[in-house]
N, C-alpha and C positions, 0 to 999 in steps of 0.2 A: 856219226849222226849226233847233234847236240839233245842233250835233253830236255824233256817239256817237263818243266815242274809243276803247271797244271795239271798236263795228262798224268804224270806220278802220283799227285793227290788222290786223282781220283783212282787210280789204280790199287792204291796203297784203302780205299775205302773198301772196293771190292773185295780185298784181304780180308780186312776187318770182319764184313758180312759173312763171307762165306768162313771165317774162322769160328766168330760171336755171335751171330744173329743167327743166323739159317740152319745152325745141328738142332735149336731146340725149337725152328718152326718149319721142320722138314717134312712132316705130317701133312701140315699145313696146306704147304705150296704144291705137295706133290697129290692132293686131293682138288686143288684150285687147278690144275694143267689135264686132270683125268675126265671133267664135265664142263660141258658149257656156261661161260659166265653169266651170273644174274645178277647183276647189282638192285637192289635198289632207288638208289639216289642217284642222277646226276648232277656232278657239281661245277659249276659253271664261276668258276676266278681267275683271279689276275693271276700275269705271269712274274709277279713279283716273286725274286728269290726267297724272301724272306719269310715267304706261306708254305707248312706245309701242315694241306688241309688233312692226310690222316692222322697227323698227331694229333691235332685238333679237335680230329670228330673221333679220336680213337678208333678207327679203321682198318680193319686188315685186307690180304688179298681178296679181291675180288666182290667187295662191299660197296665199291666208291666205282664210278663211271665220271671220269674226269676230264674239263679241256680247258684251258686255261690262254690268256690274250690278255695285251696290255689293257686294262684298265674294267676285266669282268664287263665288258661289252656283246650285245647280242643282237645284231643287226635287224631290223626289221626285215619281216619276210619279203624276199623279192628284192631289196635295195643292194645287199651286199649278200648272194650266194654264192659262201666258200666252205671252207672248214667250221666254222662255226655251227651252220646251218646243219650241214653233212650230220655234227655230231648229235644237235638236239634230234635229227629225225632217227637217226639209228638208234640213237637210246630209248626214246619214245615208242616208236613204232616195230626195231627189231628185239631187244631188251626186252620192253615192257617195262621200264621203270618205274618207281608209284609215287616219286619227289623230287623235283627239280630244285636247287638253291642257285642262284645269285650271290654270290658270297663277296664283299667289296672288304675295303679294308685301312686300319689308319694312314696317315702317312704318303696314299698312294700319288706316285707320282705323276701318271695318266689326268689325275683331277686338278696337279698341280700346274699344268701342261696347260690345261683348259683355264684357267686363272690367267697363264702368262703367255699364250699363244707365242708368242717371241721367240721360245724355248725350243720349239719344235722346226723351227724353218728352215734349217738345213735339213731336215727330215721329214719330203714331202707324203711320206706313204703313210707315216705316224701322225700328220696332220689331217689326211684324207678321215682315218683313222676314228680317229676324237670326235671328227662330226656324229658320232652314233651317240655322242653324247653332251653334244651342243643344248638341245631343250632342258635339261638339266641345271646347266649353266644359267639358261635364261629364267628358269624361275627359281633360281636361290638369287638371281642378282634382283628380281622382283619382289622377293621380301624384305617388307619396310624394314622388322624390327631384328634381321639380323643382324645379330654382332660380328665384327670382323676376326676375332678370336673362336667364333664358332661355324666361321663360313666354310672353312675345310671339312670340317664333320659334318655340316648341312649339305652340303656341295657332294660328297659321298652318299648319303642317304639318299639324295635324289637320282643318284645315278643309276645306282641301285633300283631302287621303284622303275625309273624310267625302263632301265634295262627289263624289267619284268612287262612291263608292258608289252613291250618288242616280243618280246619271247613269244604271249599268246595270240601276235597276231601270225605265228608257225603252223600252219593244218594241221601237223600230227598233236601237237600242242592242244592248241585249244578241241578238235576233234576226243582228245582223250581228257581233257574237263570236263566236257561236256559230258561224257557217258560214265563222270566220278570215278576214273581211273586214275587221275593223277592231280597231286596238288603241286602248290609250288612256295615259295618262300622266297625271305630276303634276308642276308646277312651282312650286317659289319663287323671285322674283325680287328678287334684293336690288339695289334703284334706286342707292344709295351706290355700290358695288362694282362692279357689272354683272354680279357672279357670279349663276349660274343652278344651284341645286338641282334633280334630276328623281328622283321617284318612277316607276319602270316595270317592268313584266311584275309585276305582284302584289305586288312587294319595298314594305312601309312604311317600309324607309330611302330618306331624300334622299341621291345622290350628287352632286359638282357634277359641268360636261362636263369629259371629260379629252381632247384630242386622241389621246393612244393605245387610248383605249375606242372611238373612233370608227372608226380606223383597222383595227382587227381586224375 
């Protein structure tokens, strides 16, 4: 049988975990497997390799309620029910989650996709896809005074919002707004930097985190 050097990689990872990681957080996981999970958050990003949202949010087992899709897309309710949908209602409604983020990100390719439609046409399902975030497209190409050097970051931020929009037209969604159970957010994350923009409470500015917004 030849060997897979991918599947080795990752093999050779599992090693690692289970030599280096897992003796000094075996407490841990083995109190995470004993009770049912509660997350607080879920996090709704892209399936870019290059995210991984609990480093990010310093996360451990059982904090993060996660699902991830090319380009942090959240179909409007009714238009596209799949997995997507499945997961905001389980998190929502069985969970009880009390934060939903939208979490987008530099670079992503999904937005760049939407710039060059071209890109995607041997791949009609990743084209069907993107339509969840065509209105997007059309109002950063609507602003006068965007720069061309800043249309990819604009072009994210509104995917972003838009995607949030989608979200609360979800009944378990907006039903647990409405009775102040759960809020929601938006995030850009730029991979380069590690800076983290968040859109919250209604506000369509990104601010990055500041240690003394926190503190108040």
């Amino acid at each position: 049988m030849a060997i897979d050097p991918v599947l080795n990689e990752l093999k050779a990872g599992i090693l690692r975990f289970q030599t280096n990681v897992y003796p000094s957080l075996e407490e841990t996981y083995k109190k995470a497997v004993l009770a049912p999970q509660q997350p607080k958050t879920l996090m709704i990003t892209c399936a870019d390799s290059r995210i991984d949202i609990e480093s990010v949010t310093q996360s451990g087992p059982g904090e993060l309620f996660i699902t991830r899709n090319i380009g942090n897309m959240v179909p409007a309710y009714g238009e596209m029910l799949g997995g997507v949908s499945a997961v905001i209602e389980y998190a929502v409604t069985a969970l009880k989650v009390q934060h939903v983020v939208v979490c987008g990100h530099s670079d992503c390719g999904a937005m760049k996709a939407l710039m060059h439609p071209e890109a995607v046409t041997a791949m009609p399902t990743v084209k069907s896809w993107l339509t969840n975030a065509a209105a997007a497209l059309s109002g950063t190409l609507a602003a006068k005074d965007e720069q061309p050097s800043d249309f990819l970051r604009r072009l994210t931020e509104q995917n972003v919002l838009l995607q949030l929009q989608h979200l609360q037209t979800h009944p378990s969604v907006a039903g647990a707004m409405a009775r102040n159970e759960l809020t929601i957010s938006g995030w850009v994350y730029d991979i380069g930097t590690g800076d983290i923009r968040i859109s919250e409470d209604g506000n369509r500015a990104f601010h990055e985190v500041e240690a003394e917004a926190i503190a108040q």
